[in-house]
PASEBA-1860 file (N, C-alpha, C; in nm, 3 decimals):
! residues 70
1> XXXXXXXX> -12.304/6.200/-15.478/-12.182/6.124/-15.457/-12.133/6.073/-15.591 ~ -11.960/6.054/-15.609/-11.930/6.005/-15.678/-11.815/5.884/-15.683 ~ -11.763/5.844/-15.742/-11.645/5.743/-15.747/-11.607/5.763/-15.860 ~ -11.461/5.838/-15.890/-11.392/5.875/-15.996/-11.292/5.820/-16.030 ~ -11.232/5.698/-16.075/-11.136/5.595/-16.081/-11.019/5.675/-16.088 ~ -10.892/5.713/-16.030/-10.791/5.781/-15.999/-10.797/5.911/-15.969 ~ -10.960/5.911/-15.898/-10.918/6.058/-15.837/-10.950/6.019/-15.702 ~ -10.878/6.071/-15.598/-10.845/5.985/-15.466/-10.901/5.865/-15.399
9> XXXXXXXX> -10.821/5.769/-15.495/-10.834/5.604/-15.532/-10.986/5.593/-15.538 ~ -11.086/5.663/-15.644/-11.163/5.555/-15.611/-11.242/5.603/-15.576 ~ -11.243/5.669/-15.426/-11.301/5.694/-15.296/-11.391/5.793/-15.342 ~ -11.571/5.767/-15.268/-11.682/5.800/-15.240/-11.657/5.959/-15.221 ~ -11.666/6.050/-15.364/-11.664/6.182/-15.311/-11.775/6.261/-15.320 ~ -11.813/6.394/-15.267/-11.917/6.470/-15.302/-11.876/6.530/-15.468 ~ -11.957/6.504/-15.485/-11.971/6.557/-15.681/-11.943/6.650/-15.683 ~ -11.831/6.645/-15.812/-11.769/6.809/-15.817/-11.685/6.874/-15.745
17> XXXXXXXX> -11.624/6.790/-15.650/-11.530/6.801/-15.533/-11.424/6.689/-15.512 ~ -11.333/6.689/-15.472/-11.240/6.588/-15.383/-11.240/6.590/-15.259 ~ -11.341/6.599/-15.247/-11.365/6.592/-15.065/-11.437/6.450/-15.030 ~ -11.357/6.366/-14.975/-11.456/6.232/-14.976/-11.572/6.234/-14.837 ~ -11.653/6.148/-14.929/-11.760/6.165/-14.811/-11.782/6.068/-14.686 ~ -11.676/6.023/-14.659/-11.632/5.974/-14.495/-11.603/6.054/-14.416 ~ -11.526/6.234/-14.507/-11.499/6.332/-14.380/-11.622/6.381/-14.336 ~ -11.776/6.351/-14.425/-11.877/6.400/-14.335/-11.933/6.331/-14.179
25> XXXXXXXX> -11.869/6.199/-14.249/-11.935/6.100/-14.159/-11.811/6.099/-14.024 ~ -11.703/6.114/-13.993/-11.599/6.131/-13.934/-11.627/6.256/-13.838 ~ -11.668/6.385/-13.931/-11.675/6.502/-13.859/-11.768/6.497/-13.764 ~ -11.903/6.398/-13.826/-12.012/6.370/-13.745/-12.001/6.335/-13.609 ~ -11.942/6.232/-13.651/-11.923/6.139/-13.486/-11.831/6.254/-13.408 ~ -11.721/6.337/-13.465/-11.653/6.401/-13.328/-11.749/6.503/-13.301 ~ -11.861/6.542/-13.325/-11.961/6.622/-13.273/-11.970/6.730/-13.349 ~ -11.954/6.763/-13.458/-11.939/6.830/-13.573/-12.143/6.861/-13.622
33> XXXXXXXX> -12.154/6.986/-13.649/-12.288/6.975/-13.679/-12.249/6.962/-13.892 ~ -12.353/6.970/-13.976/-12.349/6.968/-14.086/-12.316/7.083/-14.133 ~ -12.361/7.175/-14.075/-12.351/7.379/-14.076/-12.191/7.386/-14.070 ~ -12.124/7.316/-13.957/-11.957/7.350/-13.938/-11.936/7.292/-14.077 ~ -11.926/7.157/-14.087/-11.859/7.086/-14.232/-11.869/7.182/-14.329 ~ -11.989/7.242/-14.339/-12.017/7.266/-14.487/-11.935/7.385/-14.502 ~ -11.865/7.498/-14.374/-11.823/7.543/-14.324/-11.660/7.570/-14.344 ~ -11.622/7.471/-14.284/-11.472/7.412/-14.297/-11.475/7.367/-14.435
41> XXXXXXXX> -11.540/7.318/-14.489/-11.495/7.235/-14.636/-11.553/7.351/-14.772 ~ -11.665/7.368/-14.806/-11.731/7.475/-14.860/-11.790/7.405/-14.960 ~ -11.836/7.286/-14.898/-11.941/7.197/-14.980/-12.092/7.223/-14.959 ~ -12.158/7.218/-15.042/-12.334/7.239/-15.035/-12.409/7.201/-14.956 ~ -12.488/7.232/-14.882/-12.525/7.167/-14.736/-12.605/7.045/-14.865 ~ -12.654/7.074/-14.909/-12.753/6.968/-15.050/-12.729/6.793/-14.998 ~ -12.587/6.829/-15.054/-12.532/6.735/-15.082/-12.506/6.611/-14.975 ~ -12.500/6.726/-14.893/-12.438/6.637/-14.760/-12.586/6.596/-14.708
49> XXXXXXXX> -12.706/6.646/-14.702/-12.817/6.571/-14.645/-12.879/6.454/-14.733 ~ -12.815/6.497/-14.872/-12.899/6.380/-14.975/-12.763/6.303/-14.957 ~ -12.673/6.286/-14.867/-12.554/6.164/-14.901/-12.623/6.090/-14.774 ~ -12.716/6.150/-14.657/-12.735/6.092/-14.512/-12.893/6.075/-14.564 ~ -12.925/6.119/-14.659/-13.033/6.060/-14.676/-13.020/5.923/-14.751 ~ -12.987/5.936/-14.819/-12.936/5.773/-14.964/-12.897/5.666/-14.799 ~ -12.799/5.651/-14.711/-12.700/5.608/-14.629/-12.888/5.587/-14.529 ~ -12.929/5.635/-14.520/-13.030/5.596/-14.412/-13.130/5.487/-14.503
57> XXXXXXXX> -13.188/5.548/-14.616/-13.238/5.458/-14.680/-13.172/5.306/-14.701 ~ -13.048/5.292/-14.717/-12.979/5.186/-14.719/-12.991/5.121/-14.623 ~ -12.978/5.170/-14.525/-12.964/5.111/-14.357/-13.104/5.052/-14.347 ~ -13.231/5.124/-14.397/-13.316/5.072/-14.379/-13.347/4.913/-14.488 ~ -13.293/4.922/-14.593/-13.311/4.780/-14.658/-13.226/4.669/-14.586 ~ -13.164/4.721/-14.501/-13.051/4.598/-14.432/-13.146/4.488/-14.375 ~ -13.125/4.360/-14.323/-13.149/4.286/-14.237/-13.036/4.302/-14.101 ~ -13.121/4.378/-13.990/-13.020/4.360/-13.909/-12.954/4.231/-13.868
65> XXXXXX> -12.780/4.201/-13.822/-12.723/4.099/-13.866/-12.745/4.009/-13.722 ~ -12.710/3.878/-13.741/-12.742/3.834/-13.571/-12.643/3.784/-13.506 ~ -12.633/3.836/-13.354/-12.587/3.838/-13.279/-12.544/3.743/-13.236 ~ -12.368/3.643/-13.235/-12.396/3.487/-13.116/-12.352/3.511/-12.990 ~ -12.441/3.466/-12.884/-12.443/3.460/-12.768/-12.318/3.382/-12.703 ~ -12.235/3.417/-12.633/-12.107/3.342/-12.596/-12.185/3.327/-12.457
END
């Protein structure tokens, strides 16, 4: 991943590409496997498991946040 200051604002892309990496996470949720993306876009499958790998590791340093009971 990268962040290239005026190359599309900014935004979290796969290295070496302008493809930001929210369309992996986007394609995901509409039921998209990683094989289609890499597919449709013609990005490195690499890349895209070490961007869900980094993104899981993160998730795991979180404190999950707490909940108020109404």
């Amino acid at each position: 991943m990268e962040s290239v200051p005026g190359k599309l604002g900014g935004k979290l892309l796969f290295k070496g590409t302008r493809l930001p990496v929210a369309v992996l996470f986007g394609n995901l949720a509409l039921g998209a496997t990683i094989k289609d993306v890499v597919d449709w876009y013609d990005v490195d499958e690499r890349q895209m498991v070490a961007v869900l790998n980094f993104v899981a590791k993160e998730l795991d340093k979180t404190e999950p946040a707490e909940v108020a009971v109404a």
